[in-house]
N, C-alpha and C positions, 0 to 999 in steps of 0.2 A: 504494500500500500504506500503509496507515496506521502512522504514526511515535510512538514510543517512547520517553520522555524521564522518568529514575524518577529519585530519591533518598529511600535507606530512612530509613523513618522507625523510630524505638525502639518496640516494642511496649508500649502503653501498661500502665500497674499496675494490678491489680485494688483496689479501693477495699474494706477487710477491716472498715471503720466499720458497724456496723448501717443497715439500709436500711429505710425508711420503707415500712409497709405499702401494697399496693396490688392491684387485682386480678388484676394477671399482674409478679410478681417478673423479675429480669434473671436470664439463664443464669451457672447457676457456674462457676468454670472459670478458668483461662486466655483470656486476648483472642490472636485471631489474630495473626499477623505483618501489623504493617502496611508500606506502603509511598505516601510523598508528597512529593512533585508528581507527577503521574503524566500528561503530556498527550499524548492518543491523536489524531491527527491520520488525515485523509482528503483526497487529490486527488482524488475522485470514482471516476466510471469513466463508460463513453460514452455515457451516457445522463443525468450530471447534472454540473457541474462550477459553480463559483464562478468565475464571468469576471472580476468588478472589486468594487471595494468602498470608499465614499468619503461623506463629506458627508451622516450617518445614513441612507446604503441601502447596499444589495446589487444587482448584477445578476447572474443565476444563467442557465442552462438545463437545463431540464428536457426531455427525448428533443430535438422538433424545435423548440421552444417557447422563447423568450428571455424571464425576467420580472424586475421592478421589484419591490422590496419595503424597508418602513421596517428600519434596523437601527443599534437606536443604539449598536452598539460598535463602527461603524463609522467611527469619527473621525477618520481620515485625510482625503487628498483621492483623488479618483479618478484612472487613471494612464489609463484607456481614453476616448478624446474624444466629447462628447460628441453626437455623430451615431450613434456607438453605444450607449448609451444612450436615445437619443429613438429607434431604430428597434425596440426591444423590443415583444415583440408585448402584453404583459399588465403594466398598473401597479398596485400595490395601496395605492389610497388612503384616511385615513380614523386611526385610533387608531392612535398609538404603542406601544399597549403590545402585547405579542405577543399577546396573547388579548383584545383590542379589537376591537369589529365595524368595519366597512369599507367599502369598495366596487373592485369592479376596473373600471379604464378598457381597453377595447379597439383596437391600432390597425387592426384589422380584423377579419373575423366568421370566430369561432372556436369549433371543436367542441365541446359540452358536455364529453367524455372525450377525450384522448389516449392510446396506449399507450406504453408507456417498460417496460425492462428491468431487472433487475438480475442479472448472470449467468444462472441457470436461470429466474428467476422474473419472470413476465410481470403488469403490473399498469397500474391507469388513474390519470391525473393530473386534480383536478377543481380548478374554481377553487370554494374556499371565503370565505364572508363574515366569515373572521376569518382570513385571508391565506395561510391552510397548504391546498398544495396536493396533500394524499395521501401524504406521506412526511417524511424527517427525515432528509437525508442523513448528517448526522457519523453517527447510529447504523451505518454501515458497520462502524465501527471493532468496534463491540461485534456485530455479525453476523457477520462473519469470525470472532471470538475465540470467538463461542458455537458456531460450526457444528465448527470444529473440537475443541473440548471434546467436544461429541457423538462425532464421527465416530471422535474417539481413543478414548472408552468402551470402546469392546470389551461392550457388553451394552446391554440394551433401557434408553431413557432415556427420561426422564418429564418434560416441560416445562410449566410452567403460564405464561404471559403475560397479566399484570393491566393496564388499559387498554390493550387490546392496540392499539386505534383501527383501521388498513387492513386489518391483518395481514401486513406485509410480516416482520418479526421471527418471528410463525410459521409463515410459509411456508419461510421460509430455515433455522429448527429442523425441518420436515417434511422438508426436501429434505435435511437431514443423518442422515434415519433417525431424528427424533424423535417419537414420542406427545405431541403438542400438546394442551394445554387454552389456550382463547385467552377471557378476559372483558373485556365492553365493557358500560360500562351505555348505548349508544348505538346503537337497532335500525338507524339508519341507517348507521354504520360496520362494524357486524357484517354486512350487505348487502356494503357494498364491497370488506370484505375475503374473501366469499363470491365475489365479482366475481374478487377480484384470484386468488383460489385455483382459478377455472376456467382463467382464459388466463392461468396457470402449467403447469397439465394437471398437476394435484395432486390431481385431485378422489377419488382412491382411497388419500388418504393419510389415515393415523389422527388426524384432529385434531376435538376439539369447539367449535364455536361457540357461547358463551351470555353472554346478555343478563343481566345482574347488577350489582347493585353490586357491588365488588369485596374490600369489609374483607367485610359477611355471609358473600361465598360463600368467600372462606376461610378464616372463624371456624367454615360449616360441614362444610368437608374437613377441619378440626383435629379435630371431634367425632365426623367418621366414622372418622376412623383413617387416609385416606389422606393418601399422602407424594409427593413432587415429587424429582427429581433437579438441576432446574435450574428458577428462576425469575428471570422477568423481570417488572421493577417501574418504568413510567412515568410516575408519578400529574401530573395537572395541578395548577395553583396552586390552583385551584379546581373545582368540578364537580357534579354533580348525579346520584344514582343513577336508574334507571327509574321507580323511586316515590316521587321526591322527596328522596332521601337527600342529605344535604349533606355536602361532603368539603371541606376546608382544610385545604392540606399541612402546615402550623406544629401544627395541632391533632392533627391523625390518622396523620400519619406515623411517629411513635415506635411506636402499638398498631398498626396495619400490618405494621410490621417483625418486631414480636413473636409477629405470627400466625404470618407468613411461617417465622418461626424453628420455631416449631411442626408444620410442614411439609413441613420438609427433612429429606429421607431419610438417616437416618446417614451414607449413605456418597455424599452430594449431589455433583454436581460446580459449581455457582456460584450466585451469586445477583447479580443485577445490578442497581441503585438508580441510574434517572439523573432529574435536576431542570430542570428550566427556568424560566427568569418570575421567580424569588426571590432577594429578599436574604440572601442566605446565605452561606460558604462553603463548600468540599467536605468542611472538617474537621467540619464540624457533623455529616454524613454520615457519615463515614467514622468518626466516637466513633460513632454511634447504631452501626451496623453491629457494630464492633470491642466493642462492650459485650452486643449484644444475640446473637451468636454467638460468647460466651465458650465453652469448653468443647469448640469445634471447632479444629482443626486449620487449615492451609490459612494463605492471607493476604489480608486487604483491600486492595486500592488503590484512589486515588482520585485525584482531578483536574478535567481540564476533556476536553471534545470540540474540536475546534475544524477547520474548515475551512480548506484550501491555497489560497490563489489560483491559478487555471492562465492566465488570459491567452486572450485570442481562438486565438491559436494550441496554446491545449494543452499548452504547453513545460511550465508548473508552474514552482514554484520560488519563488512569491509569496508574499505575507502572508499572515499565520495571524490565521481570526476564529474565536473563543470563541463558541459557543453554546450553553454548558450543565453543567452540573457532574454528576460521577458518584463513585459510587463502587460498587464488584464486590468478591465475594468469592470464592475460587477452592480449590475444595477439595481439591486437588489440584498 
């Protein structure tokens, strides 16, 4: 179950000084309740766990599959010997940086697709040429927290998921009784997460698939008048829309947020901002957030994700690796 570790933070002051004209002003208002440090931790579940971690890698499994991968917050040394490690079936060699192309070494011939679980929902594991293999474990932490947002609603909820990438985040808001809109400017991941949405046995559930950049198609739901009850926001450090659209998080993430704000239905129940790849901290996030849904109620928090070590045997109870910064707004 993923672990919970806060300290409140003062709700920040509204700046009352004249603000510098621009094409979309910040909301009025009061800023939310904040709250920080906020780290939301993940043991997995049986189908992915953090076995060891040392000497900038990771060894993980994923369903039946043991893999190698660069991780440079991995500074320790390793506690697991290394025979277990050299018997991992998949190594991924090549750039350091997490969105670095690559190559996998094989210690023997192995399926293009595996299946792997996550509670209800059935999906395939690929090996990719920039190390990610179909999923994002710590996001546990924040699919539990969203399905049950949902499920407690008590009324028809509206989710939109921006880079949505497999779909595993909207399978798991379908499977909670959610209306999913899911965008990818990637016709290749909107496939797999088409994949992942059959062998779930989802396929008669209300979600849209589409292929988009993701600031247009929500700059064009701001102009049609529709509204969202919950969004989820995973943008890369960098990226590229369908038509050539170029996305840098340092550049486009403030109007991003501002769309996004534009979009949440009065009576929204969250919004969710997580980061990867960048020099940043989470407070950077959590002001954008906290300024740009002034005038709502609810609270921000923010933090880290971060992975449990479980140990070959499962026991848990290991180091904790950081893989990402967040921050969520909860309306509720």
């Amino acid at each position: 179950m993923p672990g919970v570790l806060t300290l409140t933070a003062p709700t920040p002051k509204k700046d009352t000084a004249a603000r510098p004209k621009g094409p979309t002003p910040p909301a009025a208002g009061a800023a939310p309740k904040g709250a920080w440090p906020v780290m939301l931790t993940s043991d997995g579940w049986s189908d992915y766990a953090l076995l060891d971690m040392g000497d900038g890698e990771k060894l993980e499994r994923y369903g039946s599959l043991t893999i190698v991968r660069p991780e440079p917050q991995a500074m320790g040394s390793r506690r697991l010997g290394d025979a277990v490690w050299e018997a991992a079936d998949a190594v991924f060699t090549g750039d350091t940086d997490e969105e670095g192309p690559g190559r996998w070494k094989f210690s023997k011939k192995l399926p293009e697709t595996w299946p792997m679980r996550y509670g209800g929902i059935g999906f395939v594991g690929r090996f990719t040429s920039f190390r990610h293999v179909g999923l994002f474990p710590e996001q546990d932490a924040h699919w539990r927290w969203m399905a049950e947002k949902i499920r407690g609603a008590g009324r028809p909820v509206k989710v939109l998921n921006l880079f949505g990438y497999t779909g595993l985040a909207s399978l798991v808001a379908a499977e909670a009784g959610a209306q999913v809109t899911h965008v990818d400017a990637s016709k290749k991941a909107i496939g797999w997460a088409r994949e992942n949405q059959a062998l779930s046995g989802l396929e008669e559930k209300p979600i849209r698939w589409i292929c988009d950049d993701a600031t247009k198609f929500v700059a064009r739901e701001g102009r049609r008048g529709n509204t969202y009850d919950g969004i989820l926001l995973d943008p890369p450090k960098y990226g590229r829309g369908p038509k050539g659209e170029v996305w840098q998080l340092f550049e486009n993430l403030p109007e991003m947020v501002r769309l996004c704000r534009e979009i949440l239905a009065p009576d929204a129940l969250f919004l969710v901002l997580t980061a990867y790849s960048i020099r940043a901290s989470f407070l950077a996030t959590h002001e954008l957030l906290a300024e740009e849904l002034s005038g709502r109620s609810g609270t921000v928090e923010s933090g880290e994700l971060a992975l449990i070590e479980q140990g070959l045997d499962g026991s848990g109870g290991g180091r904790a690796l950081s893989t990402s910064m967040f921050s969520r707004w909860s309306g509720q």
